[in-house]
C-alpha positions in Angstrom: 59.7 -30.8 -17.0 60.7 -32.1 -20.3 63.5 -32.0 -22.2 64.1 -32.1 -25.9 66.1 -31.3 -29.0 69.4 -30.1 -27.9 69.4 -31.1 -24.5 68.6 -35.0 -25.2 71.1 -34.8 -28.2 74.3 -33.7 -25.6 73.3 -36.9 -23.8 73.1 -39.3 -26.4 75.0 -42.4 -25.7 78.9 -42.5 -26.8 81.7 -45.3 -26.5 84.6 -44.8 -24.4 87.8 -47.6 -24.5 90.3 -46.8 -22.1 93.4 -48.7 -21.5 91.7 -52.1 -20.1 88.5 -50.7 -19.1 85.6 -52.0 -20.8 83.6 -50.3 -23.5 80.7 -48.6 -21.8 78.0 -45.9 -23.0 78.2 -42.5 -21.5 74.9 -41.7 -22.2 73.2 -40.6 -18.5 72.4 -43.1 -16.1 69.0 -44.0 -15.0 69.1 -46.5 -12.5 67.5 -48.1 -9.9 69.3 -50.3 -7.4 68.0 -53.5 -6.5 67.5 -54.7 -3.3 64.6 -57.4 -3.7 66.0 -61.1 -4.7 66.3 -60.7 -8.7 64.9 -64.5 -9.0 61.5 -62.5 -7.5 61.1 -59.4 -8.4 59.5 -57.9 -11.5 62.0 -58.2 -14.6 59.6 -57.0 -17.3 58.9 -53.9 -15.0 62.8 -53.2 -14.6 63.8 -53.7 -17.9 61.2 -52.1 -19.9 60.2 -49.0 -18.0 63.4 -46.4 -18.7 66.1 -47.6 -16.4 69.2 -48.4 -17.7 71.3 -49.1 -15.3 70.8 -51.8 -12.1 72.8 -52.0 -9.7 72.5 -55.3 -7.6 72.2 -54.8 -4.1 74.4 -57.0 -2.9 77.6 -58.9 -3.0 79.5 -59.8 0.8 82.7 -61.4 1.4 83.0 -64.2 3.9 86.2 -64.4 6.1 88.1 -66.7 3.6 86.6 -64.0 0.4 84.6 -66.0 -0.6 81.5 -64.3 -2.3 78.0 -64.3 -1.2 74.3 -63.0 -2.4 72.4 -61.0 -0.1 69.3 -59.8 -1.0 65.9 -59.2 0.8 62.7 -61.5 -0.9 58.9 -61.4 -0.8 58.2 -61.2 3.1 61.5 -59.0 3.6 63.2 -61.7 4.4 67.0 -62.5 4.0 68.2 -64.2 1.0 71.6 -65.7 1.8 73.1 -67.1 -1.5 77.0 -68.3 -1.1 77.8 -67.9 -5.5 82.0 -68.0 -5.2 84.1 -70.0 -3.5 88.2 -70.8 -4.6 88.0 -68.8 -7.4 84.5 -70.7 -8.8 80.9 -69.4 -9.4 78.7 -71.8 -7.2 75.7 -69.5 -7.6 74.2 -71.9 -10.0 72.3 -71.3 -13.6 69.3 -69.8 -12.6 70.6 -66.9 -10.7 73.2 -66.1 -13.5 70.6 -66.2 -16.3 68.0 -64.2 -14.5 71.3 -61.4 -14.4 72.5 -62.0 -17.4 68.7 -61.4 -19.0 68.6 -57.8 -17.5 70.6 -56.7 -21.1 69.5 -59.5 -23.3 65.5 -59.8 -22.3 63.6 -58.9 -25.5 62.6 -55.4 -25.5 65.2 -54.7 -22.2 66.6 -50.7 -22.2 68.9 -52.1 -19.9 73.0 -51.6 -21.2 75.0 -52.0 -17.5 74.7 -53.9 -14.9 76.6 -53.2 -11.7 77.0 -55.6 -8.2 76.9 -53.2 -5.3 79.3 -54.1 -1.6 78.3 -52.2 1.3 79.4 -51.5 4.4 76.4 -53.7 6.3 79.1 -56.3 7.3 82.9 -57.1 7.5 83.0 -57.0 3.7 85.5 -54.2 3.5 87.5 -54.9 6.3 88.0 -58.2 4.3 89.2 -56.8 1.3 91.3 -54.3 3.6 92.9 -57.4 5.0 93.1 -59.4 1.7 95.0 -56.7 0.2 97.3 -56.2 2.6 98.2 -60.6 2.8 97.4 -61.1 -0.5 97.6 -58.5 -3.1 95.6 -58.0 -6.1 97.1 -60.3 -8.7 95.8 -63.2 -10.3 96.5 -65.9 -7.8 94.7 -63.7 -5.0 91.5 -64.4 -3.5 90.2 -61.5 -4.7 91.4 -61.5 -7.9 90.1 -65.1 -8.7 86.4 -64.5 -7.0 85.6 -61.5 -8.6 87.1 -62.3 -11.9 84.5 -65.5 -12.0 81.7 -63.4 -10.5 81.9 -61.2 -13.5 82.3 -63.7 -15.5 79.1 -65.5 -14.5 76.7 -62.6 -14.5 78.0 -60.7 -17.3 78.6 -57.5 -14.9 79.9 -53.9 -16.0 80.7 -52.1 -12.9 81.4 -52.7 -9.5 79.3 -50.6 -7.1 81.4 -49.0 -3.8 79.0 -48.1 -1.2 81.6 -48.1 1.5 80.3 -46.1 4.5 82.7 -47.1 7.7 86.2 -48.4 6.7 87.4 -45.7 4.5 91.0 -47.5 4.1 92.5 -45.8 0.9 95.0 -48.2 -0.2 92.9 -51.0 -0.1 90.2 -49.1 -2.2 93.1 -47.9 -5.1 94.4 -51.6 -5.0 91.1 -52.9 -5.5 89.3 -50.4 -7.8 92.7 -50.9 -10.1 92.5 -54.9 -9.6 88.7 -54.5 -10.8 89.7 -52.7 -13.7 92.5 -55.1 -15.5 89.3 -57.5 -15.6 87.5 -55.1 -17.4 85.1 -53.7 -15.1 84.6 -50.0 -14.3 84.0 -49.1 -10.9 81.4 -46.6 -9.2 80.6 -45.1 -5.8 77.5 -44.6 -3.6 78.2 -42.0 -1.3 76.4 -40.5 1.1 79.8 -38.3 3.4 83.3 -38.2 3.6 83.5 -36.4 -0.1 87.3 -35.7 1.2 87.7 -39.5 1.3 85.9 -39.8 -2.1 88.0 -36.8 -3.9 91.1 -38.8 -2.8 89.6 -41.7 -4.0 88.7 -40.4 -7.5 92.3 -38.9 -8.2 94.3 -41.7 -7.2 91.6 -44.8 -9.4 91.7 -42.3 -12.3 95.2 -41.4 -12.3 95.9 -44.3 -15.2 92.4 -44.9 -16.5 91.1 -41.6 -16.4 87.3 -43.5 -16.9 87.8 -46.7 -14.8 85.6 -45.0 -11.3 83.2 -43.4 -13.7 79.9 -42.9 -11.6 79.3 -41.5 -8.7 75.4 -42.4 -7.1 75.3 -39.6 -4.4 72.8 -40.6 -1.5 70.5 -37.6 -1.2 67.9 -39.1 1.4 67.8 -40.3 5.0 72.0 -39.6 6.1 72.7 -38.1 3.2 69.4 -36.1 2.6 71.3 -32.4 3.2 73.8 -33.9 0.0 74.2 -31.0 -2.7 75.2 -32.3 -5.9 76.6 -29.8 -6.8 79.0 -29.0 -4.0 79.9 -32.6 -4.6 80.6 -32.4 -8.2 83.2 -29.5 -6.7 84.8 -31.4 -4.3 84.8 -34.6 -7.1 87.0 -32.4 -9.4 84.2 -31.5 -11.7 83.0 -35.3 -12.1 79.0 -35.0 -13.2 76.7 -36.4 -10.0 73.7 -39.1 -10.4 71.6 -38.5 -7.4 69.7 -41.6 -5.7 66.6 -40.7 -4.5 64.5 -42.9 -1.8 61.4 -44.0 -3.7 58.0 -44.5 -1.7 58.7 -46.9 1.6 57.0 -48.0 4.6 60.7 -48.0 6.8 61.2 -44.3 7.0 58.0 -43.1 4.8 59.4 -39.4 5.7 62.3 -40.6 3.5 60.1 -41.6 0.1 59.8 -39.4 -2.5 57.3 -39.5 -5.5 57.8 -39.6 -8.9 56.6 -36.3 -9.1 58.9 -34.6 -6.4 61.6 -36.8 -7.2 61.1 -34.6 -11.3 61.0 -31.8 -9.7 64.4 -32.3 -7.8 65.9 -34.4 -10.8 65.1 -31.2 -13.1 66.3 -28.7 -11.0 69.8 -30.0 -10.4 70.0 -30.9 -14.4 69.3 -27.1 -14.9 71.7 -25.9 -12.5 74.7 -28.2 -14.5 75.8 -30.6 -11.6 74.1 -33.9 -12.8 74.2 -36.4 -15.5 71.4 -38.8 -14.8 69.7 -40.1 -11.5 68.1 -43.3 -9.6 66.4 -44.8 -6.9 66.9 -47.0 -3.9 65.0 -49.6 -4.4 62.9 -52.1 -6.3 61.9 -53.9 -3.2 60.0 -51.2 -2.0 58.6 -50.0 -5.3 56.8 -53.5 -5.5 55.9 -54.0 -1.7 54.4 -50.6 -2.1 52.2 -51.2 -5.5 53.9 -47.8 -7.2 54.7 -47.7 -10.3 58.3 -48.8 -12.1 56.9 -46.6 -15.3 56.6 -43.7 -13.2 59.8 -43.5 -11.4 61.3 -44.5 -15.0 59.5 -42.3 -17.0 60.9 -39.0 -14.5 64.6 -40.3 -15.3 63.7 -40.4 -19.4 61.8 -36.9 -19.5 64.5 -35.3 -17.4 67.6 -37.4 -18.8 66.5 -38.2 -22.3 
């Protein structure tokens, strides 16, 4: 289904400034997280085919906070790349221009960049602890690492997918810490929307726009997920649905361009959305489909 005229005009792109959050576009996101090491994967095909939004799968914290790389390359195997350490970006130059060309490529549709920390590892049991030893200020571990993280690759967002540790005060601290360096911060959910409605009220209670997204997991755990009940219990914040694109892991978990339309369209319609994406480039190129395709459904849908 596609949309035009009045619909793709109410989701034209506007700038928001809030206290010390960055400028950022609230036009809808279309994005596609990225799970394939970015130094491999297809860069013409993710810039140039309607995403706007990529969302680095991901960043890990070693016991001391220092930051590492973790991503998945050709033959699905792991990529290991240590980039901070004391509060310096070790990651070298190729890595940071490859992210840095997502938004400056010729021809790139690509506005926001986000670096995603999951709950795969100790990484938020880390930041729980570092919180609670350290604070967030700008002599913590934290503070310094992720300040020259961002600085390196030029990020917008920081990307919460957080699905074990749940610790509240380390998530306000953090998502706050995040935002005096200019960085919004987003979620990933896939349960727990209790945890998450918490979570929104308290980040937002001084920078009403610094957790701004929320990419709800509506495949595999998270494939009953109603974006519309969530958009309730969020307080009325506007959902961006992830959708599983075509895999060989849990094939009963892909979905199509063409379903993944039909879904996209039907939530729009019903009022609960504002944009959608995928999990994940690796699988979109280990499976020959198409980056146009999956794109093309976000831009006829989204605008």
């Amino acid at each position: 289904m596609r949309l035009i005229g009045s619909m793709q005009t109410a989701l034209a792109g506007v700038l928001l400034l809030v206290g010390g959050v960055s400028s950022v576009t609230a036009a809808a996101p279309k994005s596609m997280f990225l799970f394939k090491d970015v130094l491999q994967s297809n860069t013409t095909g993710l810039t140039t085919s309607g995403f706007n939004t990529l969302l680095i799968f991901r960043i890990g914290l070693t016991d001391a906070g220092d930051l590492v790389y973790y991503s998945t390359g050709d033959a699905g195997e792991a990529v290991d790349a240590p980039v901070v350490s004391g509060g310096v970006y070790t990651g070298g130059a190729a890595l940071s221009d490859k992210i840095r060309s997502f938004k400056t490529a010729a021809s790139t549709q690509v506005d926001r960049v986000e670096v995603s920390l999951v709950s795969h590892d100790t990484t938020f049991q880390i930041i729980r602890d570092l919180v609670a030893s350290e604070g967030t200020g700008p002599e913590s571990t934290l503070y310094r690492n992720f300040a020259a993280l961002a600085a390196a690759w030029d990020v917008d967002a920081l990307n919460n997918d957080d699905e074990g540790v749940y610790d509240m005060t380390s998530t306000v601290a953090f998502a706050k810490m995040l935002g005096g360096l200019g960085l919004q911060y987003t979620i990933a959910p896939y349960t727990n929307s209790a945890f998450w409605a918490d979570a929104v009220g308290r980040i937002n209670t001084d920078q009403k726009k610094l957790l701004d997204r929320v990419y709800l997991q509506v495949y595999d755990g998270g494939a009953g997920n109603d974006p519309a009940s969530w958009q309730k219990a969020l307080g009325g914040m506007k959902i961006a649905p992830v959708e599983w694109v075509i895999n060989d892991a849990k094939p009963s978990e892909g979905t199509t361009p063409e379903a993944a339309q039909a879904e996209f369209a039907r939530w729009f319609s019903e009022g609960s959305v504002e944009g959608a994406g995928y999990w994940n480039d690796y699988d979109v190129e280990k499976m020959g489909s198409s980056y146009t395709a999956y794109g093309k459904v976000l831009t006829d849908v989204f605008g």
